[in-house]
Structures are given as structure tokens and as C-alpha cells.
C-alpha positions as CSV (number, residue, x, y, z in Angstrom):
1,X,77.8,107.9,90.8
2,X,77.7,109.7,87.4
3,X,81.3,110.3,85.8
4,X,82.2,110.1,82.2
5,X,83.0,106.4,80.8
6,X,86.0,105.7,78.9
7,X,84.7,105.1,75.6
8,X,88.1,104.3,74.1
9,X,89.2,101.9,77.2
10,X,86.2,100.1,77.6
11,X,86.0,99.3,73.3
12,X,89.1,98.0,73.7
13,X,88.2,95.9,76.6
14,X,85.8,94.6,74.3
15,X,87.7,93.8,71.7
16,X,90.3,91.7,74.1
17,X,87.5,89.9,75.6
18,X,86.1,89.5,72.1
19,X,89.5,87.7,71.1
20,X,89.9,85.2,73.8
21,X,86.3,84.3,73.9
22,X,85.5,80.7,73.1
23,X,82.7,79.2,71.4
24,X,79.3,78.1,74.8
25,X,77.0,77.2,72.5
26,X,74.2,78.7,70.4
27,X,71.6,80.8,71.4
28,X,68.8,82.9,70.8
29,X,68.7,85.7,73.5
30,X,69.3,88.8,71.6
31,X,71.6,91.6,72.9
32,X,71.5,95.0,72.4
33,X,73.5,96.6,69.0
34,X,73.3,100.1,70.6
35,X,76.9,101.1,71.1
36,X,78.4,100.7,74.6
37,X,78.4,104.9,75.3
38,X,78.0,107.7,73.0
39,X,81.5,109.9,71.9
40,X,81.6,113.2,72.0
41,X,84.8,112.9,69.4
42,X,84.5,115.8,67.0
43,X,85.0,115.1,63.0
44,X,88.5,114.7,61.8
45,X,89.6,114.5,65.6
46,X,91.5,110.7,66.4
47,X,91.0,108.9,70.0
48,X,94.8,110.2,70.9
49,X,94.3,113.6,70.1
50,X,91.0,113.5,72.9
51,X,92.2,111.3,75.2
52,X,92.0,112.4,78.8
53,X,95.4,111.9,80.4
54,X,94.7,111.9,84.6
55,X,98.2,112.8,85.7
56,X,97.6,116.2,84.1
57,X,95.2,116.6,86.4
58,X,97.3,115.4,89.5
59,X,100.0,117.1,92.1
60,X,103.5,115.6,91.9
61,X,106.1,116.0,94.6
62,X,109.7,114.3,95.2
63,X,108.8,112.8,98.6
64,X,112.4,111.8,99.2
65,X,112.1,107.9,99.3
66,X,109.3,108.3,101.7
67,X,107.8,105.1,102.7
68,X,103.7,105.2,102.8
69,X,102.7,102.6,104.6
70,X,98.9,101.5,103.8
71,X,96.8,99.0,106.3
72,X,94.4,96.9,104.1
73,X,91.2,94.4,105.1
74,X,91.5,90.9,104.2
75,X,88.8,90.1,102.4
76,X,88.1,86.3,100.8
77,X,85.6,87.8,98.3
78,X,87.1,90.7,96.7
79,X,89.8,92.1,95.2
80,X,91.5,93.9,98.1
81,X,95.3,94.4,97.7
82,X,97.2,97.9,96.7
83,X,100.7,96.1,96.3
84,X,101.8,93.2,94.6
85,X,105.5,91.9,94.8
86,X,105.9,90.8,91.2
87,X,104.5,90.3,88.0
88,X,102.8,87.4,87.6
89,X,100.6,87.1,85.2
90,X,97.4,87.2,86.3
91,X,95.8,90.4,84.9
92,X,94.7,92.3,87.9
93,X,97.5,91.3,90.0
94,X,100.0,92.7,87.2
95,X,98.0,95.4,86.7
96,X,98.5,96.8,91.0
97,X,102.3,96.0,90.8
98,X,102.6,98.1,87.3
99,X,100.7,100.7,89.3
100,X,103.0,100.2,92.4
101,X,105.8,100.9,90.7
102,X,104.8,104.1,89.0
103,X,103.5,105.9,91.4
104,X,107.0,105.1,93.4
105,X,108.6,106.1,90.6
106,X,106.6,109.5,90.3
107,X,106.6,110.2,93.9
108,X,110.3,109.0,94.8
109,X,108.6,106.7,97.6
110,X,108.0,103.0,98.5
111,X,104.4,101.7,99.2
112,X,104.3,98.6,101.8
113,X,101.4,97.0,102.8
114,X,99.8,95.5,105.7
115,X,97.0,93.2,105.5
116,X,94.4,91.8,108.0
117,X,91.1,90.7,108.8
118,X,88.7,93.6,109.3
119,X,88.1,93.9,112.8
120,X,91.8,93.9,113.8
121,X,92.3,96.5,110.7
122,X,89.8,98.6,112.9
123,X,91.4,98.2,115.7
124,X,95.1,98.7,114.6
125,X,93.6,101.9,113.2
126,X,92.0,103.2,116.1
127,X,95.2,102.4,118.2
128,X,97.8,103.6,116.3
129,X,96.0,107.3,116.3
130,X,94.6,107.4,119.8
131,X,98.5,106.7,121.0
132,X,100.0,109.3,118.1
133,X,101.5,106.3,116.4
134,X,102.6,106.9,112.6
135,X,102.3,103.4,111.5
136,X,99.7,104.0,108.9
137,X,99.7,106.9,106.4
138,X,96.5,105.1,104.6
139,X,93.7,102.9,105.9
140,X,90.9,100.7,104.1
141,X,87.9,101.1,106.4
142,X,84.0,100.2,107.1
143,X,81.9,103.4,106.7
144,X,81.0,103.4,110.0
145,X,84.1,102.9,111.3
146,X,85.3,105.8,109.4
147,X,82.5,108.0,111.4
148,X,83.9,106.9,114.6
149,X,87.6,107.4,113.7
150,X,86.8,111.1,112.1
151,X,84.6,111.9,115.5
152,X,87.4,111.0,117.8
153,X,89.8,113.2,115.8
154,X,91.7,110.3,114.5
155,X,91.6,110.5,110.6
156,X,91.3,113.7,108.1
157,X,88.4,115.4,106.5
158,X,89.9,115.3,103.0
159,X,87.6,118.0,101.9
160,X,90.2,120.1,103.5
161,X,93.5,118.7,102.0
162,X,95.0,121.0,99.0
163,X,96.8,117.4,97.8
164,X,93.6,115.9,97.0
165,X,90.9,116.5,94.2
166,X,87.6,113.9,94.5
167,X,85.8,116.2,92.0
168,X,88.4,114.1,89.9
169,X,86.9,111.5,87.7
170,X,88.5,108.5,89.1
171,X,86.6,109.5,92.7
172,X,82.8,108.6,93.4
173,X,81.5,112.0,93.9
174,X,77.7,111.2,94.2
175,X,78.8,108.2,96.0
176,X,80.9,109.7,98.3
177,X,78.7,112.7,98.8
178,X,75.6,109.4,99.6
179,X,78.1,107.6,102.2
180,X,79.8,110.8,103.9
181,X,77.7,113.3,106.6
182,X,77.5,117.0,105.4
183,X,80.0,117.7,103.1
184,X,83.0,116.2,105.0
185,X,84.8,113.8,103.4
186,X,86.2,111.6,106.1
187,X,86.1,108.7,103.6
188,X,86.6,108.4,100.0
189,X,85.7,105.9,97.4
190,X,86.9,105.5,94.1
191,X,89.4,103.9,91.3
192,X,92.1,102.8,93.3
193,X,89.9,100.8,95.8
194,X,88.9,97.3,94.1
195,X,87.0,96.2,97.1
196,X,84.8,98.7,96.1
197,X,84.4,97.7,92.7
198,X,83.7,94.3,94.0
199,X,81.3,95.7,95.7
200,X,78.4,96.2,93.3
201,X,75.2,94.0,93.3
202,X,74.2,92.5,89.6
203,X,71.9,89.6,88.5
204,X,72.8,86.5,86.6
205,X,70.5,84.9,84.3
206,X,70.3,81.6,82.9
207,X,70.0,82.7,79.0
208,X,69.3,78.9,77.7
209,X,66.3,79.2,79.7
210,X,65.3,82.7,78.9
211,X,65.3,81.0,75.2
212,X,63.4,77.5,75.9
213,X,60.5,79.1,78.5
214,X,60.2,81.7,75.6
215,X,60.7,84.6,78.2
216,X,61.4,88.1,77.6
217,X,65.1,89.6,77.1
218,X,66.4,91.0,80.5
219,X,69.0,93.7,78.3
220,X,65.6,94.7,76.2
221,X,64.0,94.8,79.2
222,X,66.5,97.4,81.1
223,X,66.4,99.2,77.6
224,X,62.5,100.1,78.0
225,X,62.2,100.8,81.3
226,X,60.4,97.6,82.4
227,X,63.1,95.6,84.3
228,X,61.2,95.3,88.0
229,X,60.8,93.0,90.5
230,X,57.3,92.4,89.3
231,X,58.7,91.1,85.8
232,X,61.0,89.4,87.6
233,X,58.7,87.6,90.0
234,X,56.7,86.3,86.9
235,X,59.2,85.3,84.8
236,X,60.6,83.0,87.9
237,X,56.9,81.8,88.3
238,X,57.4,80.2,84.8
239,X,60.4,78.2,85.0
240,X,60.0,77.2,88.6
241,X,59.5,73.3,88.7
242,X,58.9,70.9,91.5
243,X,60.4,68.3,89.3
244,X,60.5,65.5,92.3
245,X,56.7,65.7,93.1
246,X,57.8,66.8,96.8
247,X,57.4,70.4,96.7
248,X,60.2,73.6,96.1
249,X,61.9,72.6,99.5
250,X,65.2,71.5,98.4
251,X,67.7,73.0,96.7
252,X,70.0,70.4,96.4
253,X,67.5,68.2,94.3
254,X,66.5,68.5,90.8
255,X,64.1,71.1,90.9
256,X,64.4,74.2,89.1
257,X,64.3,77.5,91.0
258,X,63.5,80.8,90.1
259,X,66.2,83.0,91.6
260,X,69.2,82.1,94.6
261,X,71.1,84.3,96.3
262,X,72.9,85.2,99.9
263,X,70.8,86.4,102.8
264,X,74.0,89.0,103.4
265,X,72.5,90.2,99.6
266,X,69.0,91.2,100.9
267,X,69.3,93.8,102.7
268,X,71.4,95.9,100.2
269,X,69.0,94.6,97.2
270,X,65.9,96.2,99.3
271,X,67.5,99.5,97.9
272,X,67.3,99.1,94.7
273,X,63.8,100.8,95.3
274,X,65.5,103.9,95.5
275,X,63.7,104.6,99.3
276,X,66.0,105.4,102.5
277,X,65.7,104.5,105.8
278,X,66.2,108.3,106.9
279,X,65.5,111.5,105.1
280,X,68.9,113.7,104.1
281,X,68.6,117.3,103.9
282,X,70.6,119.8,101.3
283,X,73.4,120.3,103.8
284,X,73.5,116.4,104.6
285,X,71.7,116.1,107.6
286,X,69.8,112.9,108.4
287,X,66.3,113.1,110.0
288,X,64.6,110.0,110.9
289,X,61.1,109.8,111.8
290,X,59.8,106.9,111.3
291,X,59.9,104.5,108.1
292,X,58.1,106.1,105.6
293,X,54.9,104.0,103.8
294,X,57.3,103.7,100.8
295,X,59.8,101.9,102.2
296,X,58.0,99.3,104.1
297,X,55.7,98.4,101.1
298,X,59.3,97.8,99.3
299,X,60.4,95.7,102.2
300,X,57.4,93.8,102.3
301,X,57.6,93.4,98.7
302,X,60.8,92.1,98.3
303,X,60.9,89.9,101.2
304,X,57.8,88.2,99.7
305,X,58.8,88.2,96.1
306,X,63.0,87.4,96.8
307,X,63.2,85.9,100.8
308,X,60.2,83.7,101.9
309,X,58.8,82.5,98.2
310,X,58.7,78.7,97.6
311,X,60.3,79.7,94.0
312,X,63.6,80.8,96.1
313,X,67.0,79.6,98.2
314,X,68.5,82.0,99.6
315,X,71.4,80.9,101.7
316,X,71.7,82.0,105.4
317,X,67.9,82.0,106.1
318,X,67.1,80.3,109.6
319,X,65.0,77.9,107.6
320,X,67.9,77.2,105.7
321,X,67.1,75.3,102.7
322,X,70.9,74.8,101.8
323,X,71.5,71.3,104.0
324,X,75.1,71.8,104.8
325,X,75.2,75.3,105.1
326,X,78.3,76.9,106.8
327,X,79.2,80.7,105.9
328,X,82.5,79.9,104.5
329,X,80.7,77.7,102.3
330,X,78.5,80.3,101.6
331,X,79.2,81.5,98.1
332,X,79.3,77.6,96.8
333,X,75.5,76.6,98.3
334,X,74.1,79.3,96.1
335,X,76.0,79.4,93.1
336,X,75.8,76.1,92.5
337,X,72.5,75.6,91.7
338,X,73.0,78.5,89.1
339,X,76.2,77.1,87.4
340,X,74.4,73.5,87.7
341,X,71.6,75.4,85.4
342,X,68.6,75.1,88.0
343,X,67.7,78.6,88.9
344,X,66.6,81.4,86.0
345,X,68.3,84.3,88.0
346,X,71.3,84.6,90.5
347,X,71.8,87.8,93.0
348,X,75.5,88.2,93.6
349,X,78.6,90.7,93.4
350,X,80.7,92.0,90.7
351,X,83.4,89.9,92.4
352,X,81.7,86.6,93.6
353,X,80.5,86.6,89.4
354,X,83.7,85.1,88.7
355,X,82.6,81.9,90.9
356,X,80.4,80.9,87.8
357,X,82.7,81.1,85.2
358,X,82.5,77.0,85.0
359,X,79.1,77.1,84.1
360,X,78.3,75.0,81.0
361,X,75.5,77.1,80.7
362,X,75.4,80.2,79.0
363,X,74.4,83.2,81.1
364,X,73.9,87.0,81.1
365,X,74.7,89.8,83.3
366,X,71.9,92.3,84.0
367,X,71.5,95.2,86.3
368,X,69.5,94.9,89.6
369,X,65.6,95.5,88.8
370,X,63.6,98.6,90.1
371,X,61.3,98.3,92.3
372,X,58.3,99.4,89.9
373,X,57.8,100.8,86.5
374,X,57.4,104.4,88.1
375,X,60.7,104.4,89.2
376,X,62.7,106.6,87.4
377,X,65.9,105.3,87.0
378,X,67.8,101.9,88.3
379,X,69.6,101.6,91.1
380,X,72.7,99.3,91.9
381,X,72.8,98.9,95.5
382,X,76.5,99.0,96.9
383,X,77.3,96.3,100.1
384,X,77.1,98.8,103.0
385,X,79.9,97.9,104.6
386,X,82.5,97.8,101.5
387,X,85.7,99.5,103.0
388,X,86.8,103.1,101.6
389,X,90.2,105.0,101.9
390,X,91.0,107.2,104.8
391,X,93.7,109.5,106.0
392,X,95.2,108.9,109.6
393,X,96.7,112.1,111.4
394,X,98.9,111.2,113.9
395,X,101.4,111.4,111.6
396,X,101.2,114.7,110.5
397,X,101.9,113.6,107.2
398,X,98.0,113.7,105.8
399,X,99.1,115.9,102.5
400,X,101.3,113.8,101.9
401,X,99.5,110.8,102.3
402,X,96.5,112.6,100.3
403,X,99.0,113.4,98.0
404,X,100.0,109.6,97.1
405,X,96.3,108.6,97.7
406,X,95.4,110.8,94.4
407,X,97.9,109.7,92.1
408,X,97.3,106.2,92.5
409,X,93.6,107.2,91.8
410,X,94.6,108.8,88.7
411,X,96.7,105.8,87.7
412,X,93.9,103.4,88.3
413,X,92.0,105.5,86.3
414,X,94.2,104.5,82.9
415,X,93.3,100.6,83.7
416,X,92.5,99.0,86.8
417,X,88.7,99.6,86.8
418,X,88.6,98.7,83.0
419,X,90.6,95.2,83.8
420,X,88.4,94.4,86.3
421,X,85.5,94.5,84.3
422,X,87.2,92.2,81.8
423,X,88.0,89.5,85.1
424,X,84.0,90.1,86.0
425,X,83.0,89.1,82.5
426,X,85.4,86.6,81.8
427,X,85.6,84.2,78.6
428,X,82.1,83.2,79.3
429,X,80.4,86.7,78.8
430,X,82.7,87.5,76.7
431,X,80.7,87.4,73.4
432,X,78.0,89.6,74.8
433,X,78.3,92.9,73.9
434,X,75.8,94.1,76.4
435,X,77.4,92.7,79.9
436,X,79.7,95.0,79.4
437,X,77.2,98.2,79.1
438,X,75.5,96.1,81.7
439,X,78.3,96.6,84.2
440,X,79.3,99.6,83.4
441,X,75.6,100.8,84.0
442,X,75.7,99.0,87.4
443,X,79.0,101.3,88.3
444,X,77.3,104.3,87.0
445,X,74.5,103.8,89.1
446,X,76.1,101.9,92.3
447,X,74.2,103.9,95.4
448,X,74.3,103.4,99.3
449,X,71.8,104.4,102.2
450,X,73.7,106.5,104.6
451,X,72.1,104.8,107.5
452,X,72.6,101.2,106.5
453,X,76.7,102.4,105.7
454,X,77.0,103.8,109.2
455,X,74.6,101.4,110.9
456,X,72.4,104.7,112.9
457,X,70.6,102.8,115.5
458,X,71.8,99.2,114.5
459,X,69.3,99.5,111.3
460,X,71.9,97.2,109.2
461,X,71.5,94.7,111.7
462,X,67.8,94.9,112.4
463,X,67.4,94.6,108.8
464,X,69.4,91.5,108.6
465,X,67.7,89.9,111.1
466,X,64.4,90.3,109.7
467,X,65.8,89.4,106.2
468,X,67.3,86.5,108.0
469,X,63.6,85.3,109.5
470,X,61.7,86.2,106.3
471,X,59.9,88.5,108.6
472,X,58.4,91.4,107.0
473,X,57.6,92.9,110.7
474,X,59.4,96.3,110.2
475,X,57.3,98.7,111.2
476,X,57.4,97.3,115.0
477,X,60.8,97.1,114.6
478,X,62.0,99.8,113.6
479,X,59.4,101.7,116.0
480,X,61.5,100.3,118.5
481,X,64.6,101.8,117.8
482,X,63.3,104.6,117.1
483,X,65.0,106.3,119.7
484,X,68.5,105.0,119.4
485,X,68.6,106.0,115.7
486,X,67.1,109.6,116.5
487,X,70.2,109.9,119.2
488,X,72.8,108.6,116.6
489,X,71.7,110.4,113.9
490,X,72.1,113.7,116.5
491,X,75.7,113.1,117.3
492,X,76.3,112.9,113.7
493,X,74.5,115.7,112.7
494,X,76.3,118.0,115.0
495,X,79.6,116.6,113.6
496,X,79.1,118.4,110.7
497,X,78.3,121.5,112.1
């Protein structure tokens, strides 16, 4: 997911968060001085004179008052809207209605907005085109939702449109070229989709303890090359403690814990190994013989290291070590114990971050670890089934709609992903200058695996049942559906034929 960062934007950022940051405490966890990106600012030359305006780079059109009606997901743990009725405020929320009304003012057109829960978002879709309804000019959909609507003819290969540019740096290119077959472009990720952006897996760390169990520094760390899950394992051997005398079985007692986390997390953090479930070809094309050795060493790994050890709660298990337990609940069980300041590490999303903001304990923001040292670079797993744009075309209006979707791309572009980064951080990170290279690094490197996005013979959800039993049984498994993933991955192949 390589694009250039916004140097100027993200310093300033900085400098806000900087300002309202208040005093946590002292400690001795050092963070990296290196600046946040390198400029490519010439002598003599000031930040205006170089900065990259995006609506030079966009199509506008009078669209007449066009309404452009937009069906969204509700979703309780991200950031989800594309309207907002009024300013507010709150700093996102402000941020979509400023957006809102430009681009209506650019475009001479009205955005509305019509949210619901997931599946019936799906199925409103998939209605709407079957019976040539125009209801929908824009769509937040599941990736593999989005290969279902483009195979039944229902939404648009935007490679195709002549209103639409994602070579444009506010669209995930890499990203979009990892989660899309071939080089269609059914669906499209990028700046003006904040689920997305919620989207990203990060660790927490308890910096306080980093200082008193005289551990290594996570950011120095990332910086040489030897952030793994092996460093990670042994530094959560360290502070683990069975404080009651009554062994690591409850995490709702005093003991200290090494790392906590959400089952739903475990199957996307598995990729931060860089290995995929199938092999994709130059042209796109899946193949899928088998799990290669690679990839079920990683499983095994991980679901040792991060799922079955004593030194972890992960909530969702069927062993569930969270008493209580309820998935709505969900996000509270885990990130207790880390804002309560009895676990070293916390797995989580750039969105559910915010939920630790009342911590009285200082923490830090880190990317996700590699699986070795011989990795080559780190990899930010992405949730599989974050939602991305697509273009319905019963309406017959897809430039258009392609039209709208870009400029509000390129308006995000000025702000909203920047903003966000500021909510992610919040007061509490606020004096660490390297959360915010730390994020940024995480959304430079945010990945998916094509199978797990469109689910090719159910592999999403044979991994999460395994991950849910602390099984590391894969290889029978996946032997068995073999054959139902070789037979999915054929239909989508000849799609993109």
C-alpha cells in the first residue's frame, strides 16, 4: 500500500496533538528522534509552493442538483458514515459534513445516505440491481460480496470508467490490486472510506512496564529489523505473573498477562507472516494447491505463541477465559485488562484504540511484529472483511457515480485520513513522536490475503474456527476443502478472463 505521505499534514498533526496533550506521567521508554518521513522539498522552495493540491488532479462536472444516493454498513466499531447533518464539533464528524458540503458544492449535487447493518446492506444491494432499481448510485460492501455482485453483472469494473483514477494517491493501489481478481477493479479502497482506515491491526504496549521489567524498546525494535513474534513471545514470558498462586487462568484477577486480544483478531494477525493461503500469478490468478510448509509452521506458531499460551486471554476462545463473555461486550473483556495495566501488549484496530484512551497508564502504539527476522519487511494485516466502495449499474449513471466517488477521494485526501490518525492517537499518545510514524507505517504497509477477503472455499471461516479451538490442525483441514476452494477459485479465475 505504498503512496507518498503528506509530510506537511502529518507535522502539523503533530504539532496539534502536541498542543493539547496533557502531562501521564514520567517515563523512560525512549522514542525514536528520526523525523516522521523524509522531504523531497528543494532549497529555497516553501511547503506552499510544493504542495500537492488533489482536485487538480480530479474531473469536475455540473451534475445539475443530482442527488447521489450512497448505502452505507452500520458498523459499532468504526468510523463508517459519508454524511453528516451538521457541524458539531467532534473532529471527524466536522470533518465528513465539511467534505459533504464541498463536493455538493463542486458537483452541483446532494449526497444522502442510507445506513444499515451489513447483511441487509448486501441484500438491499443485490435487490436493487437484480430488479434494475436506481436506488443506490454508491455502495459500502464486504469483498466477497463485491465478487458476487460484479459476477452477476450487478456493479462496475471501475478499471473501465473514464471518471475515475485509482492510480490517484488517495486510492490503495497495492491494496486494491491484493483484494481485487485480475486487474478488474470491482471494488476500491481508499481515503474517503474510514471503515477502512479503522480497519488496520496495531499493538498496544504497556510502556511503564517496558521501563520497570527493563525490556527492550518496541519503536527501536521496528527500527532494526528485530520486532517478531519471537521477541515478542519472550518479552511476555517476563512480565507474565500468576500473582494469586492459582495459575494464568483468569483474567479477571490480578494476574499480569502478557498480551490480550479478540479471537476475530487472529486470523488476520496470522498474516502478518507475509504467507497466503493461495498462490497469485502476474495476471491475478489464484492457484491453490495445498497450504504450503510456510504457512502452516506460521499458523502453528502463532496459535501457540498468541491463542493457546497460559501467558494470553484472548476473548471468543471456546475455553473462554473472559467469565461473562458476550460479543457485544467483546471489545470491553479485552481491553480492560490492558487499560487496568495487566497485560504488556494489546492486539486491536486503529479504531477500537480509542477504547483505551482512559488508561492511567502510559502506552505506546507499535506496528504488528513479523513473523521472523528473515522477513523482509512488516506487514499490517487488514480485517478481511472491511467494506470497500462499489459502483451499482442499474442506474446507468456509473460515470457519474465514479465521478462523485473520486472527488470525495481527493477531498479526503486534504484531511480526513490525517484527522483520523489524530482521533487514533488521542491526548494520551499524543507526546510520542513515534505513534504517529508508527501508524502511518501500519497504513503504508496494511496488506490483505485475497482468499481470506473473498472467503474461496470458506478458508475465513475454517480459520476462525480453528483459531476459535486453539487447534493448530490445518493441514487436515484445509486438505478437506481442498476441493471446494480449487472450484471457487475456478469461477473466479475465469471472471477475469
Amino acid at each position: 500500500m505504498k503512496k507518498p505521505i503528506r509530510l506537511t499534514s502529518l507535522v502539523l498533526v503533530l504539532l496539534m496533538l502536541v498542543s493539547m496533550a496533557v502531562s501521564c506521567g514520567d517515563t523512560n521508554v525512549s522514542e525514536d528522534t528520526s523525523p516522521v518521513a523524509e522531504t523531497t522539498q528543494g532549497a529555497g522552495e516553501s511547503a506552499a509552493e510544493t504542495a500537492y493540491n488533489a482536485l487538480d488532479h480530479v474531473k469536475i462536472e455540473n451534475l445539475g442538483g443530482a442527488e447521489i444516493k450512497i448505502l452505507t454498513p452500520s458498523r459499532d466499531w468504526a468510523i463508517e458514515n459519508m454524511t453528516a447533518e451538521e457541524i458539531t464539533g467532534d473532529t471527524i464528524q466536522d470533518a465528513i459534513a465539511e467534505r459533504q458540503l464541498a463536493v455538493e458544492a463542486k458537483l452541483n449535487c446532494k449526497l444522502s445516505e442510507t445506513v444499515q447493518t451489513e447483511d441487509v446492506t448486501t441484500r438491499l444491494m443485490s435487490t436493487a440491481a437484480a430488479s434494475g432499481d436506481d436506488s443506490y448510485d454508491l455502495a459500502l460492501v464486504q469483498p466477497y460480496n463485491a465478487l458476487s455482485l460484479y459476477v452477476k453483472g450487478y456493479t462496475a469494473d471501475m478499471s473501465t470508467l473514464e471518471n475515475i483514477d485509482l492510480s490517484n494517491p488517495w486510492w490503495e493501489a497495492d491494496f486494491n490490486a491484493d483484494v481485487n481478481m485480475g486487474s478488474k477493479r470491482y471494488i476500491a479502497f481508499g481515503n474517503a472510506n474510514l471503515i477502512f482506515y479503522s480497519s488496520f491491526y496495531i499493538y498496544c504496549f504497556n510502556k511503564e512496564m517496558i521501563t520497570s521489567y527493563n525490556l527492550e524498546n518496541p519503536y527501536e525494535l521496528v527500527q532494526s529489523g528485530d520486532w517478531t513474534w519471537d521477541k515478542v513471545y519472550e518479552m511476555m514470558k517476563v512480565v507474565a505473573t500468576d500473582v494469586g498462586q492459582d495459575g494464568l487462568s483468569n483474567p479477571n484477577s490480578e494476574d499480569i498477562l502478557g498480551l490480550t486480544g479478540h479471537i476475530n483478531h487472529s486470523r488476520n494477525l496470522i498474516f502478518s507472516s507475509g504467507y497466503t493461503i493461495c498462490e497469485k500469478d502476474a495476471e491475478g490468478r489464484l492457484t491453490y494447491n495445498g497450504l504450503s510448509e510456510n504457512y502452516i509452521n506460521a499458523f502453528e506458531k502463532y496459535t501457540e505463541y498468541f491463542i493457546k499460551s497460559p501467558m494470553v486471554a484472548i476473548t471468543g476462545t471456546s475455553e473462554n477465559r473472559y467469565t461473562g463473555y458476550t460479543a457485544q461486550a467483546g471489545i470491553k473483556n479485552y481491553v480492560s485488562v490492558f487499560v487496568e495495566g495487566r497485560s504488556l501488549f494489546l492486539t486491536t484496530g486503529t479504531n477500537e484504540v480509542m477504547q483505551i484512551r482512559d488508561s492511567e497508564h502510559e502506552y505506546g502504539i507499535v506496528v504488528v511484529p513479523k513473523a521472523s527476522k528473515e522477513q523482509a519487511e512488516y506487514v499490517t494485516p487488514v480485517y478481511s472483511a472491511t467494506e470497500g466502495f462499489v459502483i451499482p449499474v442499474a442506474s446507468g449513471n456509473a460515470e457519474r457515480a465514479a465521478l462523485v466517488l473520486d472527488v470525495i477521494g481527493a477531498y479526503s485526501y486534504q484531511n480526513i485520513v490525517d484527522k483520523h490518525i489524530s482521533i487514533v492517537l488521542h491526548y494520551r499518545a499524543a507526546q510520542d513522536a513515534t505513534a504517529i510514524r508508527m501508524i502511518n507505517m501500519a497504513y503504508e504497509n496494511g496488506a490483505i490475503d485475497t482468499a481470506m477477503a473473498n472467503n474461496f472455499g470458506q478458508c475465513t471461516s475454517m480459520l476462525n474456527n480453528l483459531n476459535v479451538a486453539a487447534s493448530t490442525n490445518i493441514s487436515t483441514v484445509f486438505t478437506a476443502i481442498k476441493k471446494k476452494m480449487q472450484t471457487d477459485l475456478e469461477a473466479a479465475n475465469d471472471m477475469i478472463d
